[in-house]
C-alpha positions as CSV (number, residue, x, y, z in Angstrom):
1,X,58.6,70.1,3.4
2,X,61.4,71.0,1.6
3,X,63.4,74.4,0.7
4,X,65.3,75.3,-2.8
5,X,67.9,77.9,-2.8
6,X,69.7,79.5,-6.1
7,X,72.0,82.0,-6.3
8,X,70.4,85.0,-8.1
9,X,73.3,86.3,-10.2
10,X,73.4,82.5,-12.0
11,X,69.5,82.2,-11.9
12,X,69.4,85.6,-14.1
13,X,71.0,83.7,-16.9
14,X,68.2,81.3,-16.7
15,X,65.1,83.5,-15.7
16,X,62.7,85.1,-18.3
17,X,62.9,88.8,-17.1
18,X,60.5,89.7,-19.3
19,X,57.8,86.9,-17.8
20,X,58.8,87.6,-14.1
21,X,59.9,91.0,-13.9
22,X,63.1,92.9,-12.0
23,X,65.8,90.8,-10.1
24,X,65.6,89.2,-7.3
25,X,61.6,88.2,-7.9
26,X,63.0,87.0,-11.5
27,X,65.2,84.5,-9.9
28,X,62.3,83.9,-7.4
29,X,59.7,83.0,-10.0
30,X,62.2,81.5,-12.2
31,X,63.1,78.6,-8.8
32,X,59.6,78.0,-8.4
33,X,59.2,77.0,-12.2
34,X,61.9,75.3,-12.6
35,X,61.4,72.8,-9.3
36,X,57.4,72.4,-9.3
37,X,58.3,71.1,-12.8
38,X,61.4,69.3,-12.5
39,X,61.0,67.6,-8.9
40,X,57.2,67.6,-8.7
41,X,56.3,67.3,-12.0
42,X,53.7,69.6,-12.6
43,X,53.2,70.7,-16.1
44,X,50.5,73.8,-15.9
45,X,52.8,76.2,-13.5
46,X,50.3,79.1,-13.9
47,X,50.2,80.9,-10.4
48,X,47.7,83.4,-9.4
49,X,48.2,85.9,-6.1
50,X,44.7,85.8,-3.7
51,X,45.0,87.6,-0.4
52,X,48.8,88.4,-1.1
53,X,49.8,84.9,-1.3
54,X,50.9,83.0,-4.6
55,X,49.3,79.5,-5.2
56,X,49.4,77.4,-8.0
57,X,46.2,77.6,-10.0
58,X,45.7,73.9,-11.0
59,X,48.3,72.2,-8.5
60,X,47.8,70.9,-5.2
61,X,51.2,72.2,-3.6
62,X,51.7,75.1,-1.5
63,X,54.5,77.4,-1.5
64,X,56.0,80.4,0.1
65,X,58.9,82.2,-1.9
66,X,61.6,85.2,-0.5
67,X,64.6,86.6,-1.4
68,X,68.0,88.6,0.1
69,X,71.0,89.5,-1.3
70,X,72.6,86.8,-2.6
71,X,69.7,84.5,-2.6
72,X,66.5,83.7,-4.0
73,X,64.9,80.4,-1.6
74,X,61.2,78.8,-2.3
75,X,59.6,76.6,0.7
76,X,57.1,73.6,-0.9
77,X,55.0,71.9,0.7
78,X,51.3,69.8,0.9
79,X,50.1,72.1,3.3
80,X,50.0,75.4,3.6
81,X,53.7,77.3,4.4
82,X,55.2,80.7,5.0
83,X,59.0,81.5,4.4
84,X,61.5,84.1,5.0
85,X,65.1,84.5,4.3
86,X,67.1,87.7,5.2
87,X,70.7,88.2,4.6
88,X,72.0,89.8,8.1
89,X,73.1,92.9,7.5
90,X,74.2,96.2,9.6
91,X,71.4,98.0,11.5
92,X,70.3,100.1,14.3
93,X,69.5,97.2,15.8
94,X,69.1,97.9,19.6
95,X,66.6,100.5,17.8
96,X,64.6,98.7,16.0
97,X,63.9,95.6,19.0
98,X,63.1,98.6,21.3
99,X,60.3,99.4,18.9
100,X,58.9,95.9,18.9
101,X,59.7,95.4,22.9
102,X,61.9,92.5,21.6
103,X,65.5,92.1,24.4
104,X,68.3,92.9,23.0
105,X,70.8,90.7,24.0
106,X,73.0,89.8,20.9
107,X,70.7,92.5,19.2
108,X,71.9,91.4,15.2
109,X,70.9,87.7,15.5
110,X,67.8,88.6,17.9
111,X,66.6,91.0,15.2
112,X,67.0,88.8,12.6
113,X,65.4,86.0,14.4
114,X,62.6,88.0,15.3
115,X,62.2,89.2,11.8
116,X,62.1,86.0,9.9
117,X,59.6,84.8,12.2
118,X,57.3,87.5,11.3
119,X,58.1,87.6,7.7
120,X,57.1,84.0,8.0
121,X,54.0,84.2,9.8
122,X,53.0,86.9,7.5
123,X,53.4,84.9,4.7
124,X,51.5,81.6,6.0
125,X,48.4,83.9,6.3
126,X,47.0,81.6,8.7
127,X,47.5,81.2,12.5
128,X,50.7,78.8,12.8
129,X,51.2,76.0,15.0
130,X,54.4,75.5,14.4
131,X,57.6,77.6,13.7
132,X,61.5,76.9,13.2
133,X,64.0,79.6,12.6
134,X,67.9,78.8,11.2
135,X,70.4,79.9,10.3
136,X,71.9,79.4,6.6
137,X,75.5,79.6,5.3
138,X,76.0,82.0,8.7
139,X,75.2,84.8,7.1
140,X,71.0,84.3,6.4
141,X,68.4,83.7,8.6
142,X,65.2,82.0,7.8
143,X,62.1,80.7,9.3
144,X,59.5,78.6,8.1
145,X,55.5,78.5,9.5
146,X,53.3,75.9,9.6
147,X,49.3,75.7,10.8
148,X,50.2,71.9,11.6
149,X,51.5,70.7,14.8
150,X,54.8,69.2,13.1
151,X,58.8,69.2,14.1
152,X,60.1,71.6,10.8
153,X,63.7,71.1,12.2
154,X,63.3,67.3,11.5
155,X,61.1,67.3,8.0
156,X,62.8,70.2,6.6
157,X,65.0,69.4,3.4
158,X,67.0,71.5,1.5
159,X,68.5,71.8,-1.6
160,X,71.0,74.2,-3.7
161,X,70.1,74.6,-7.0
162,X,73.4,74.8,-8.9
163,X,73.7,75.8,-12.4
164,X,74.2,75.8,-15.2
165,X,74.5,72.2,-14.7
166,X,70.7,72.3,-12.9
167,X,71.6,70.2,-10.4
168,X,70.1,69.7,-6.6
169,X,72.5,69.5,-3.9
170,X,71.3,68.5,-0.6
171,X,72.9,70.7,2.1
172,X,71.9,71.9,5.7
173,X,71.4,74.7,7.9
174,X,74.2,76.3,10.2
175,X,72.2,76.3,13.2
176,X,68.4,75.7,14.5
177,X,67.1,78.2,17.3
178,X,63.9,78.1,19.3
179,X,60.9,80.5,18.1
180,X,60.9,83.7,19.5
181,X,57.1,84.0,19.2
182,X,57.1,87.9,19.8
183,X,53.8,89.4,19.6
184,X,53.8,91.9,17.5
């Protein structure tokens, strides 16, 4: 399993906005690309959407792709995988876990947590069996679903893409939290 990151400003300069549409799904789009080709090598990129959820049409390699902010992130993987990333901004916080009976201890990284995880789960489109939500660069959280029993914290790789130079730099998370696993 492994996660790409790119910083959208720089991956505008690079992404085909007429192919992929509006920033951020541009830079999106343009990460996804640029890595199945590059790192997996897989020549015929074409993806089609069923049930919500992008796939590759003639690839064997499963992906999940967000954006916030700053950041455009794609998850890849042999099995199937849903991702989130959210840059943590200011919110009616206490508000919004009240709505989803979440506590509200530390309200701004609860929500956040709690959110990622569902974005995540979402995105899977499968029941998960496993689930890790982290924190990147302090300011993003993310979480990543599996339907395998697996440890994430330990397979999970990531990478910044850096440009122009194209370059993958292996980096890590801030922090690793346990699941939340609020019913929603």
């Amino acid at each position: 399993m492994e996660l790409f990151i790119v910083d959208v400003n720089e991956a505008v300069k690079y992404a085909d906005i007429e192919l992929y549409g509006k920033l951020p799904s541009s830079a999106g789009r343009f990460l996804v690309e640029h890595v199945s080709r590059s790192v997996y090598k897989i020549e015929d990129t074409e993806i089609q959407v069923k049930n919500k959820k992008p796939y590759f049409v003639n690839a064997d390699l499963h992906f999940s792709i967000s954006h916030s902010k700053d950041f455009a992130a794609v998850c890849f993987d042999n099995q199937p995988v849903g991702f989130d990333l959210e840059y943590k901004k200011e919110r009616d916080f206490e508000a919004l876990l009240k709505r989803y009976k979440v506590p509200a201890k530390d309200a701004k990284n609860i929500f956040y947590r709690f959110w990622c995880e569902y974005e995540a789960k979402l995105k899977l489109g499968l029941p998960h069996k496993s689930l890790s939500t982290f924190r990147l660069f302090d300011e993003y959280m993310c979480a990543v679903a599996s339907p395998d029993e697996r440890d994430i914290e330990k397979e999970l790789k990531i990478f910044r893409l850096r440009l122009p130079a194209m370059e993958l730099e292996e980096i890590s998370c801030t922090e690793f939290f346990e699941p939340l696993n609020v019913k929603v």
